[in-house]
C-alpha positions as CSV (number, residue, x, y, z in Angstrom):
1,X,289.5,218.0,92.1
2,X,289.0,214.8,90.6
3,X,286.5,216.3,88.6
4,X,288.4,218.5,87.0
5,X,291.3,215.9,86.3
6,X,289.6,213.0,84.4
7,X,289.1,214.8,81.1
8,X,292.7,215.4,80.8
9,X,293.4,211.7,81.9
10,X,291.1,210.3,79.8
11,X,292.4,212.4,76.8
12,X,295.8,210.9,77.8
13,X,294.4,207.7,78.2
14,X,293.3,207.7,74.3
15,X,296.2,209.6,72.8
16,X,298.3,206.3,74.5
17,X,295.2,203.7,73.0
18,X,295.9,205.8,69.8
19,X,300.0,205.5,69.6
20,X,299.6,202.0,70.6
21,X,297.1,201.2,67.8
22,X,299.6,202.7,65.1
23,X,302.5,201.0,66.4
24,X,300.6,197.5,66.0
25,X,299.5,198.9,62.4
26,X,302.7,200.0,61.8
27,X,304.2,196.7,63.1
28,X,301.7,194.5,60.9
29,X,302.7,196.8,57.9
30,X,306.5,195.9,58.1
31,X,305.8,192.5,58.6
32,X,303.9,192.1,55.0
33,X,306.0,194.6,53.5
34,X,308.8,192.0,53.8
């Protein structure tokens, strides 16, 4: 069972790592754009 899980959780794990990465970039971005 858990076998068969982890692959979608660790997708979900780096689609969040990925989100959270552009909303730093995104973040830094507005901050120099200023």
């Amino acid at each position: 069972m858990s076998s068969k899980l982890s692959p979608f959780l660790n997708l979900e794990y780096h689609e969040d790592k990925k989100k959270k990465i552009n909303w730093t970039g995104f973040l830094i971005l507005s901050v120099l754009t200023q």
